[in-house]
KEMI-378895 format. One record per residue: x, z, y of N, C-alpha, C in turn; residue number from 1. Coordinates in pm, 1 decimal. Atoms other than C-alpha are relative to their C-alpha. Layout:
N
+----------+----------+----------+----------+----------+----------+----------+----------+----------+-----+
|      n_x |      n_z |      n_y |     ca_x |     ca_z |     ca_y |      c_x |      c_z |      c_y | seq |
+----------+----------+----------+----------+----------+----------+----------+----------+----------+-----+
|        X |        Z |        Y |        X |        Z |        Y |        X |        Z |        Y | NUM |
...
+----------+----------+----------+----------+----------+----------+----------+----------+----------+-----+
***
This chain:
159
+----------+----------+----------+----------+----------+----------+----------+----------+----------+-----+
|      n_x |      n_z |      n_y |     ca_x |     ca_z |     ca_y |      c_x |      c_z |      c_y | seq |
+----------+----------+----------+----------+----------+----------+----------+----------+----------+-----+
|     92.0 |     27.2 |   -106.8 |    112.7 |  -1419.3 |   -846.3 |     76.2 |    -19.6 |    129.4 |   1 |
|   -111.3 |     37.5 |   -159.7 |    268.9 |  -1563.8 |   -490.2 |   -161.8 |     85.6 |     92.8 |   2 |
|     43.2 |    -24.1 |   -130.7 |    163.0 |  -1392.5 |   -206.3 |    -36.2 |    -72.6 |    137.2 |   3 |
|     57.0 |     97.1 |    -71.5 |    -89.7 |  -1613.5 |     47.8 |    138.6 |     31.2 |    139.4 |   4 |
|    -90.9 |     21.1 |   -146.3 |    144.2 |  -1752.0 |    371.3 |    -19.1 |     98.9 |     59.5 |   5 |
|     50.7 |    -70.5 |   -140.3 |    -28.3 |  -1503.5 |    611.8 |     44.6 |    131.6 |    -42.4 |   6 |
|    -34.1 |   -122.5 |     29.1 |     23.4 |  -1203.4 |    399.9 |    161.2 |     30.6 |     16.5 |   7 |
|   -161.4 |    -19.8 |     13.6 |    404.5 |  -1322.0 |    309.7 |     93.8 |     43.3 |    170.0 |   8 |
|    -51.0 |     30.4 |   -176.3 |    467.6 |  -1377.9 |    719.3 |    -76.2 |    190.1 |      7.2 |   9 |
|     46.9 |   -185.1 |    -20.7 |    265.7 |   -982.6 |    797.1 |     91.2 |     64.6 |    -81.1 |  10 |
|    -87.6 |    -65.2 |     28.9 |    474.1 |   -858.2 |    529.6 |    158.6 |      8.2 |     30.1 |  11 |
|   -127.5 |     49.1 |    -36.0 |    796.3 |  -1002.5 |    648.8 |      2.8 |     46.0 |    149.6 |  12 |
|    -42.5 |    -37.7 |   -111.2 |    744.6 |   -911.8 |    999.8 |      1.2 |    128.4 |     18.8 |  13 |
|     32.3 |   -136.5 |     58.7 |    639.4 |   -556.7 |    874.0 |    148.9 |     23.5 |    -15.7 |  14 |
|   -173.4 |    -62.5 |     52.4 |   1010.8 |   -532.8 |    679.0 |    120.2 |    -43.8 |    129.7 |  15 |
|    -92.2 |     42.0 |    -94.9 |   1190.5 |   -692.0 |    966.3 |     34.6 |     93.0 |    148.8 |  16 |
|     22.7 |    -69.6 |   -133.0 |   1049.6 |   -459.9 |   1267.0 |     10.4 |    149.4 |    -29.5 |  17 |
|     15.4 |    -83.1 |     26.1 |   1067.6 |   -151.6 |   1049.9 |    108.0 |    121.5 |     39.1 |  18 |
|   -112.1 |   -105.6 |    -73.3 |   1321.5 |     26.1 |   1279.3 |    104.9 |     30.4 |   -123.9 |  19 |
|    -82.1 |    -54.0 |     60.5 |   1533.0 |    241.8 |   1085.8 |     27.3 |     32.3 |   -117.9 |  20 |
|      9.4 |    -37.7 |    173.6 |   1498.4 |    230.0 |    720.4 |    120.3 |    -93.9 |     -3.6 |  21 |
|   -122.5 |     71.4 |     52.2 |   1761.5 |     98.4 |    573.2 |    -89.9 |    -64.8 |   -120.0 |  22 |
|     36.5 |    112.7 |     50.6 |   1794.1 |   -185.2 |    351.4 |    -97.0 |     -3.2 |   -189.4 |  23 |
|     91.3 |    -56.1 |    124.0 |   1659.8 |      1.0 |      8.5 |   -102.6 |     53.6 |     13.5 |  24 |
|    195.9 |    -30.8 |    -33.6 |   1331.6 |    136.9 |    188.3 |    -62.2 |   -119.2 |      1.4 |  25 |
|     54.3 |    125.9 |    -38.4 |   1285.8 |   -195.6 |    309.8 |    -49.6 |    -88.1 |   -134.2 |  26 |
|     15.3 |    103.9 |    140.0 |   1347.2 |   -352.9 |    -54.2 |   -113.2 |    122.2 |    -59.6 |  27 |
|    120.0 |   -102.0 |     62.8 |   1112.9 |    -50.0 |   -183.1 |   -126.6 |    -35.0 |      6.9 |  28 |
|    104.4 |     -0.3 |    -89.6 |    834.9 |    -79.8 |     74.0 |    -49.1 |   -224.9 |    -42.9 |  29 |
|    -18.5 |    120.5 |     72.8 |    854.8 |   -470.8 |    -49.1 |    -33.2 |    -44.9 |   -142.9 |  30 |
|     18.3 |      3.1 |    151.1 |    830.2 |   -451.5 |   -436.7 |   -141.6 |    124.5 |     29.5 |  31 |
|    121.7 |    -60.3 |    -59.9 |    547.6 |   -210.7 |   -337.6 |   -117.8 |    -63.6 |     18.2 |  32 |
|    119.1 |     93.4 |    -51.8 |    301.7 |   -412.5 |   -139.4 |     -5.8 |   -124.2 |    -98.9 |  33 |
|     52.4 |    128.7 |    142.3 |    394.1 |   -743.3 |   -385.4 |    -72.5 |     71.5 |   -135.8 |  34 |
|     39.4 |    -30.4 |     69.1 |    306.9 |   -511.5 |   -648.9 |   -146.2 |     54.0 |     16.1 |  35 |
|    142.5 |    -34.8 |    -46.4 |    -24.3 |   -385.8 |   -475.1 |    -27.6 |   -153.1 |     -0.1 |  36 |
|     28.2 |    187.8 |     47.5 |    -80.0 |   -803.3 |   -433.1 |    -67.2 |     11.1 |   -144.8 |  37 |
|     -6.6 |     70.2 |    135.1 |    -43.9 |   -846.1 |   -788.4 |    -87.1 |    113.6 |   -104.6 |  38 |
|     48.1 |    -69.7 |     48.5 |   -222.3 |   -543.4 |   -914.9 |   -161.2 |    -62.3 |     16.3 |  39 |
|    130.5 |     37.4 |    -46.9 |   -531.2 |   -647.2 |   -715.9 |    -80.9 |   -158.6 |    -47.8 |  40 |
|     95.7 |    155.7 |     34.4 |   -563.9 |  -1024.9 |   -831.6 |     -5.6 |     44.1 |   -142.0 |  41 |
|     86.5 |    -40.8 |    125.8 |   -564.8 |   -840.0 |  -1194.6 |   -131.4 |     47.1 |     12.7 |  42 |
|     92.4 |    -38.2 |    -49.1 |   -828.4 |   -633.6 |  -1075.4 |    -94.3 |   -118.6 |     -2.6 |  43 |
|    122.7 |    140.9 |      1.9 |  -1027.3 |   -962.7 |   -918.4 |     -7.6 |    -64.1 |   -132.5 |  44 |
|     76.6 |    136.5 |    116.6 |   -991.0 |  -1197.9 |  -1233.6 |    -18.2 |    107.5 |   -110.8 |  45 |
|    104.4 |    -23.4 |    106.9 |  -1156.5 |   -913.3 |  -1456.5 |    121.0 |    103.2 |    -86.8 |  46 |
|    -80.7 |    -92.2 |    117.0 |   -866.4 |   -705.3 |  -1624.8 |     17.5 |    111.5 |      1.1 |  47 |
|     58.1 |   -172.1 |     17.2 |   -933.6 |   -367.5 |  -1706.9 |    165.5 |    133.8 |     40.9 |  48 |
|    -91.3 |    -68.4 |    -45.5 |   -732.7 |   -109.8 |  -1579.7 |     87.8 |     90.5 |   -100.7 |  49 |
|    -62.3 |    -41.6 |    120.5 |   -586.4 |     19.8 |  -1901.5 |    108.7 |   -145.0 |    -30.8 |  50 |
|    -99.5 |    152.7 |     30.4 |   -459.6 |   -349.9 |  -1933.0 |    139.7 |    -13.9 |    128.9 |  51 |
|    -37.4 |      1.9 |    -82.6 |   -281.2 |   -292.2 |  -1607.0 |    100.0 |    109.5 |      7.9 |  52 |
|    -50.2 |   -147.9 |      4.3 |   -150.6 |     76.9 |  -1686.9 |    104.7 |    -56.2 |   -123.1 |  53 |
|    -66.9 |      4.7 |    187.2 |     -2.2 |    -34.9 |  -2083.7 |    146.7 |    -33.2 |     46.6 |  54 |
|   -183.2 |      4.1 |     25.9 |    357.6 |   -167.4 |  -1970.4 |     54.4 |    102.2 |     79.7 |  55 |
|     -4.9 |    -88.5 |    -76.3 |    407.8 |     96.5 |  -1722.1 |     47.4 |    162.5 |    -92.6 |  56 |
|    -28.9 |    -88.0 |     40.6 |    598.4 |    390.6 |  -1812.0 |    -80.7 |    120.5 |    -13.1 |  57 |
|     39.5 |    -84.4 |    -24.6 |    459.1 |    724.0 |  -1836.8 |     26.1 |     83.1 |    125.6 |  58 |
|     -2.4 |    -47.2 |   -148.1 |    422.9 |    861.9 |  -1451.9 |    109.8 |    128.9 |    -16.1 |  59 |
|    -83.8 |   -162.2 |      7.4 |    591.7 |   1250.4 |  -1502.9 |    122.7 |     11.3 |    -47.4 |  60 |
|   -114.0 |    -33.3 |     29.3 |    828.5 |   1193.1 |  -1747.3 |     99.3 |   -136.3 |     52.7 |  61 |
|   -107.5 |     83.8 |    -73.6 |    994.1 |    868.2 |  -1532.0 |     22.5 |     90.2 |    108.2 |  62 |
|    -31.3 |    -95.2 |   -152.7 |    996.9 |   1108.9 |  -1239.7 |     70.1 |     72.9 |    -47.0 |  63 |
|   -112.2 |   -148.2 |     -8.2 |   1164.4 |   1390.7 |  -1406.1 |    166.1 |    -53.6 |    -77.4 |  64 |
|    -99.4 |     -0.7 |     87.7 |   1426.8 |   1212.2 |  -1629.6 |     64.5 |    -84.1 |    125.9 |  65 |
|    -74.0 |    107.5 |   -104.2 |   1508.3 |    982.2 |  -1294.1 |    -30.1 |     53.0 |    127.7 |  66 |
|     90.2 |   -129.5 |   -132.6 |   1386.3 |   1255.5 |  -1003.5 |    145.5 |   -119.9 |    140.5 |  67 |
|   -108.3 |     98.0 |   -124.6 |   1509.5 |   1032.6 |   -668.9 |     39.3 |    -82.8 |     10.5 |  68 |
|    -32.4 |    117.3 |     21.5 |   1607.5 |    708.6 |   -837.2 |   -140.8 |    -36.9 |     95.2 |  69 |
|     81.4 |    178.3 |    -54.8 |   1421.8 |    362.6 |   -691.1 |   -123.3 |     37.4 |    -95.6 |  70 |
|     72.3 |     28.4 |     94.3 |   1287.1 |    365.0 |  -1028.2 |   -118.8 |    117.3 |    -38.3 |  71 |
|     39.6 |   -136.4 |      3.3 |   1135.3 |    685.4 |  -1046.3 |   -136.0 |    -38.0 |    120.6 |  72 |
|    142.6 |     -4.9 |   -122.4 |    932.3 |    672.9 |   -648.4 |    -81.7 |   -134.5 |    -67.8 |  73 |
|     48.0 |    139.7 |     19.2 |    828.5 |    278.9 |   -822.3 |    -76.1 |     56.9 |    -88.8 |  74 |
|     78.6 |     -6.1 |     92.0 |    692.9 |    422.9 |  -1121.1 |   -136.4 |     98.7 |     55.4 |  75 |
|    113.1 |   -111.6 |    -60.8 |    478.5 |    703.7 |   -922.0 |    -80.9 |   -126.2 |     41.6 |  76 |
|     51.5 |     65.6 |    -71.0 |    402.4 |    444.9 |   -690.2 |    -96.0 |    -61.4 |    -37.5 |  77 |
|    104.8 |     84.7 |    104.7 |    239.1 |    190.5 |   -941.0 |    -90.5 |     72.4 |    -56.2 |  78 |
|    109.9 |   -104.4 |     89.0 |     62.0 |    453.6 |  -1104.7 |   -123.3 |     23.1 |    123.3 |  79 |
|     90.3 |    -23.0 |   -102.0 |   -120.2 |    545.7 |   -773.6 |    -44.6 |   -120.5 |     75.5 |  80 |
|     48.9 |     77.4 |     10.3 |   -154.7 |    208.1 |   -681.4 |    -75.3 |    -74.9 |    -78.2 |  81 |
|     67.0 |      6.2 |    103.0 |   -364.9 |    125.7 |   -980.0 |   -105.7 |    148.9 |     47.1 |  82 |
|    162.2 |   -118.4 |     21.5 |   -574.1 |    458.4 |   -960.4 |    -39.2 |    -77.8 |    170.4 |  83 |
|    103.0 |     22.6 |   -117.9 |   -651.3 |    358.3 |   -592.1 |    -96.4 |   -142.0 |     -6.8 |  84 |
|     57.7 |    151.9 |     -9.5 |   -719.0 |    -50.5 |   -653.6 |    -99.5 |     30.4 |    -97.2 |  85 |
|    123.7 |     11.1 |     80.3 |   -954.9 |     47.7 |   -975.5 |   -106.7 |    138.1 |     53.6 |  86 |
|     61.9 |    -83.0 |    -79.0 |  -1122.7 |    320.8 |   -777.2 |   -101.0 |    -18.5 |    132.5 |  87 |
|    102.9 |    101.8 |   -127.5 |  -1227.7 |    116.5 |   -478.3 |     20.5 |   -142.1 |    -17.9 |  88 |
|     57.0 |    180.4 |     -2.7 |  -1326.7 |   -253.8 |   -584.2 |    -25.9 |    -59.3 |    128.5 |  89 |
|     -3.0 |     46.8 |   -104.1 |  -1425.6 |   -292.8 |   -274.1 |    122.2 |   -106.6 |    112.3 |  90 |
|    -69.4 |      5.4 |    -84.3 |  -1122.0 |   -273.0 |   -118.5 |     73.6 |   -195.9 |    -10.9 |  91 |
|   -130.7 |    145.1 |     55.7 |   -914.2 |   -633.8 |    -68.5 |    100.1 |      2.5 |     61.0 |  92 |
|   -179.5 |     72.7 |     18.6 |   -590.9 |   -778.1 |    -99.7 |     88.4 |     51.3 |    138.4 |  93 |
|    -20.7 |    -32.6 |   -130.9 |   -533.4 |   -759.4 |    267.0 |     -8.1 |    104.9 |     41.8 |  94 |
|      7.0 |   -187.7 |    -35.2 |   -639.0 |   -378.0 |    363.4 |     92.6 |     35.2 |    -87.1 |  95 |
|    -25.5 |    -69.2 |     71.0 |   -513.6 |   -280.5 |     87.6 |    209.0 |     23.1 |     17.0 |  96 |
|   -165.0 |     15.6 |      3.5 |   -141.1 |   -439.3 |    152.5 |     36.6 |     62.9 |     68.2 |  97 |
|    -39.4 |    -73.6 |   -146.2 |   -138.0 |   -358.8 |    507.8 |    -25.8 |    208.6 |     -7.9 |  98 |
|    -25.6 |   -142.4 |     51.8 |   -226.9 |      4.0 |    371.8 |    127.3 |     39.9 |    -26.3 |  99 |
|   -129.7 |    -66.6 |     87.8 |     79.2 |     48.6 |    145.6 |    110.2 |    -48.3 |     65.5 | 100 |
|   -135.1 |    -24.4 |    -60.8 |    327.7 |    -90.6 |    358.0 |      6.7 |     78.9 |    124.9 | 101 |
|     -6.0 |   -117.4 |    -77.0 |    228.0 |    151.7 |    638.9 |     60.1 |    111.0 |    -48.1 | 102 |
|    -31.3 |   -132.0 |     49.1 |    222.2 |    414.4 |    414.5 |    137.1 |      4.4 |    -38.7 | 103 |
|   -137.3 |    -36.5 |     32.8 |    560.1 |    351.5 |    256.3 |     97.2 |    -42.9 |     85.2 | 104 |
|   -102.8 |    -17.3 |   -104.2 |    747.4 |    287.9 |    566.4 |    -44.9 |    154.1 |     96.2 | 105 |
|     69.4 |   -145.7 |    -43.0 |    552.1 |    616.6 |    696.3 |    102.3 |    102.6 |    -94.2 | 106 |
|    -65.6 |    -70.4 |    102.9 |    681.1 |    802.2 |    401.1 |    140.9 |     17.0 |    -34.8 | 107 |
|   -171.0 |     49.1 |    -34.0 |   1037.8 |    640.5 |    427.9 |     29.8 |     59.9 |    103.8 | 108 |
|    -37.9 |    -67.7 |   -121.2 |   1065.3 |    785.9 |    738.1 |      8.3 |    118.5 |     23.8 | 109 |
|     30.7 |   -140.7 |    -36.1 |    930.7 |   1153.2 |    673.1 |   -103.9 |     -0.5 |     69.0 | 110 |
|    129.3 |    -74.9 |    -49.2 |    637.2 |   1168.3 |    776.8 |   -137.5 |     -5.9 |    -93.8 | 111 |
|    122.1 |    -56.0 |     51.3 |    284.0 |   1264.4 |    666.8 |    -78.3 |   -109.0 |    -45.0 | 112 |
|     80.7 |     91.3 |     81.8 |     92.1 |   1020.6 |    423.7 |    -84.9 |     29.8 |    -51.9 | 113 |
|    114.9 |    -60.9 |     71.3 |   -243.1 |   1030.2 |    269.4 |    103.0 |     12.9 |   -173.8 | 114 |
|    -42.9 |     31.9 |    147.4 |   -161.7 |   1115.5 |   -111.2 |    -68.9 |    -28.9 |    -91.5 | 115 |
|     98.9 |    113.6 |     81.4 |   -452.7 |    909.8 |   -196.8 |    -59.1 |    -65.6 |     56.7 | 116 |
|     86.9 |     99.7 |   -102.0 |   -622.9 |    619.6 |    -88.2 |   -134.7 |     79.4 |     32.3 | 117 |
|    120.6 |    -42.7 |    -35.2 |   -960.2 |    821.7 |   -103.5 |     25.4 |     93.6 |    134.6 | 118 |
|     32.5 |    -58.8 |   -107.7 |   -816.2 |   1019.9 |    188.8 |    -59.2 |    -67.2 |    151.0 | 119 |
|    -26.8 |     71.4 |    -93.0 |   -817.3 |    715.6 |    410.1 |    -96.2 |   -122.2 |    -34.8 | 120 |
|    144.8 |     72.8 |     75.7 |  -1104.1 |    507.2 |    211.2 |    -74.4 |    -42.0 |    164.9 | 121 |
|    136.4 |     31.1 |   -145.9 |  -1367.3 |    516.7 |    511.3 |     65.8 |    -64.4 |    109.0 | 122 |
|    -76.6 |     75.6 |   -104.3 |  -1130.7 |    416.7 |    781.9 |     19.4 |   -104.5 |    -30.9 | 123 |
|     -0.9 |    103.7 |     40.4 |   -995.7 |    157.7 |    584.4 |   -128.6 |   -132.9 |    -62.6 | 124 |
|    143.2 |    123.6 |     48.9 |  -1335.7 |     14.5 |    475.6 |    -42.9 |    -61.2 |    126.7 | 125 |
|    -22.2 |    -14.0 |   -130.5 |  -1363.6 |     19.7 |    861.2 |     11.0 |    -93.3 |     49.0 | 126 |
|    -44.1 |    110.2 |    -14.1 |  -1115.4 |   -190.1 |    903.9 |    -37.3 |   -120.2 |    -47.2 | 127 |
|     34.3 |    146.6 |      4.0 |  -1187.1 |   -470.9 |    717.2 |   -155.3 |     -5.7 |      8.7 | 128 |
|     87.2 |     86.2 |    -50.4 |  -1524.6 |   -465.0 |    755.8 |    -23.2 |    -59.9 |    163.9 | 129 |
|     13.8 |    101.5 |   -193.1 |  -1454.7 |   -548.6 |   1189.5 |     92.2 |   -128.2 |    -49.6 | 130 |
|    -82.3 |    101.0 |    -34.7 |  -1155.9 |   -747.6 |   1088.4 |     25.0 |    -74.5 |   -128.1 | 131 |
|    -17.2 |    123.2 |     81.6 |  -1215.2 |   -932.6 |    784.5 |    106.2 |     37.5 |   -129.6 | 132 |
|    -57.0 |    -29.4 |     96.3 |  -1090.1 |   -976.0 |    451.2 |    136.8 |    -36.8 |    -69.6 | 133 |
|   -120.9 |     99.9 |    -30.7 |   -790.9 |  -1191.5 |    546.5 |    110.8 |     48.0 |     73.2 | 134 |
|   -118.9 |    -72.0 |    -67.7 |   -442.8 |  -1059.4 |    649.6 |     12.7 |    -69.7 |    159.8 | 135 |
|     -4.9 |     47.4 |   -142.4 |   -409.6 |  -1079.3 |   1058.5 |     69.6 |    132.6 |     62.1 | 136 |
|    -54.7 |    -31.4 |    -58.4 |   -272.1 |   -932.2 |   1300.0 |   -106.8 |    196.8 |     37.1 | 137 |
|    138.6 |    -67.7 |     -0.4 |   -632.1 |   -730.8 |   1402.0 |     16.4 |    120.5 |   -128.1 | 138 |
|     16.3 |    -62.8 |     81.6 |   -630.6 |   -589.1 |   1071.5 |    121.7 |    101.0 |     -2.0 | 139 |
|   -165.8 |   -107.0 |     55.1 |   -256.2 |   -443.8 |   1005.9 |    -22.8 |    103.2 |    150.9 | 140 |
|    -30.5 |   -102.5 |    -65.1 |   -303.4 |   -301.4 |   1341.9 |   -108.4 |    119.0 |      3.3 | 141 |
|     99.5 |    -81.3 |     53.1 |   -648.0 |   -119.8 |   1279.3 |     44.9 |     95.7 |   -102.5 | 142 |
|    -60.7 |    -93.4 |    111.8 |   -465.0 |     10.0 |    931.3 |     92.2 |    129.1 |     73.0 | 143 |
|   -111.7 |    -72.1 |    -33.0 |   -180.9 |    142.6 |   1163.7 |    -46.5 |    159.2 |     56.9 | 144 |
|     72.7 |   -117.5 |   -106.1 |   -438.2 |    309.4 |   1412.0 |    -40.7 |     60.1 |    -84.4 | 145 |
|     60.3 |   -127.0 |     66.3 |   -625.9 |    493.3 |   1132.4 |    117.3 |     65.8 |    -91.2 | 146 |
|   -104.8 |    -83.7 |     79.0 |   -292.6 |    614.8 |    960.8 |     81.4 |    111.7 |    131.4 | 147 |
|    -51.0 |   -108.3 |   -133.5 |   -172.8 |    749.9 |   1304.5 |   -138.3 |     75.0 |     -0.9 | 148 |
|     64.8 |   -101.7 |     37.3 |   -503.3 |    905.2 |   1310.4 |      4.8 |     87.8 |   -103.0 | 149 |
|     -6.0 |    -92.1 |    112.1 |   -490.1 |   1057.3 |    986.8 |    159.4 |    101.5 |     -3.0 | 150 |
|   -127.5 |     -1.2 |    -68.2 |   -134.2 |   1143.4 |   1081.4 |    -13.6 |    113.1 |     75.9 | 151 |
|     17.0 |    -45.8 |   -132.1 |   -270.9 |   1346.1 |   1417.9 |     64.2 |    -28.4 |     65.3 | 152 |
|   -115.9 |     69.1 |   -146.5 |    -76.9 |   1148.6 |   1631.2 |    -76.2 |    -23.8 |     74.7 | 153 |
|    138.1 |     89.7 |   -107.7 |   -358.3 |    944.7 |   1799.5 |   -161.9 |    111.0 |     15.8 | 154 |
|    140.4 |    -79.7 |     54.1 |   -677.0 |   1174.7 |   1824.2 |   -147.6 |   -141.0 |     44.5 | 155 |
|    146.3 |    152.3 |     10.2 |   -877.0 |    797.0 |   1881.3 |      5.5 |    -25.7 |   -114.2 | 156 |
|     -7.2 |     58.9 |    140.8 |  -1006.4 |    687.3 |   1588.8 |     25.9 |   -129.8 |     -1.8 | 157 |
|    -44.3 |    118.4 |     69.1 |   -914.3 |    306.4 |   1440.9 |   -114.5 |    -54.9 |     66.2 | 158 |
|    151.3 |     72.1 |    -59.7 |  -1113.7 |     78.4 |   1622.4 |     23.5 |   -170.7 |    -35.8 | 159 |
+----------+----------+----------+----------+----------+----------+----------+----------+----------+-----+
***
């Protein structure tokens, strides 16, 4: 699945501006969001979330036999990306991206992340319903504001 112009350009200016991660968060935070992409147009054209889970390692025992590898945070990752995309249908392509590359440059950094989309659900529905279901500028920064809220950084909510 290619990633629409607008998303590829948001995600690219996302990995480019991301201060201080170095160049394997960056490639992380990257295979991440394409993989949230590509999870979600299964999702849309109808494929069941068991169909989506089957090549995918087993979550626990890739973490413990690879605890700290790439491969290891990727396999968690996918796993929880899948429970969140078949959990909220709602959600699209766009929230959903601009979600996970917050969160995993958030997380790259040390700091405080929801450890499920349902913590951050309502905000994010939020968002795209003011700003649409289309990657923009509007939107990624709405995502940002309700993750700094959730965060307690900002005590305004996501507007």
């Amino acid at each position: 699945m290619r990633v629409p112009l607008a998303s590829a350009v948001t995600l690219w200016a996302a990995l480019t501006s991301a201060g201080p991660l170095a160049a394997r968060e960056r490639f992380q935070c990257s295979i991440e969001t394409q993989a949230a992409a590509a999870i979600l147009d299964l999702r849309d054209r109808g494929q069941p979330k068991s169909f989506v889970l089957a090549p995918l390692p087993a979550q626990e025992p890739a973490f413990n036999d690879r605890k700290g590898s790439l491969q290891a945070r990727l396999v968690v990752q996918m796993h929880s990306i899948i429970e969140d995309v078949y959990a909220y249908p709602d959600v699209e392509t766009a929230t959903y991206v601009a979600y996970r590359m917050a969160t995993c440059t958030e997380r790259n950094a040390g700091r405080k992340v929801p450890l499920a989309f349902s913590e951050v659900a309502l905000p994010m529905s939020g968002c795209q319903q003011k700003h649409g279901d289309q990657a923009s500028a509007a939107l990624t920064r709405c995502v940002d504001e309700a993750l700094r809220y959730y965060q307690g950084k900002d005590a305004t909510p996501p507007r």
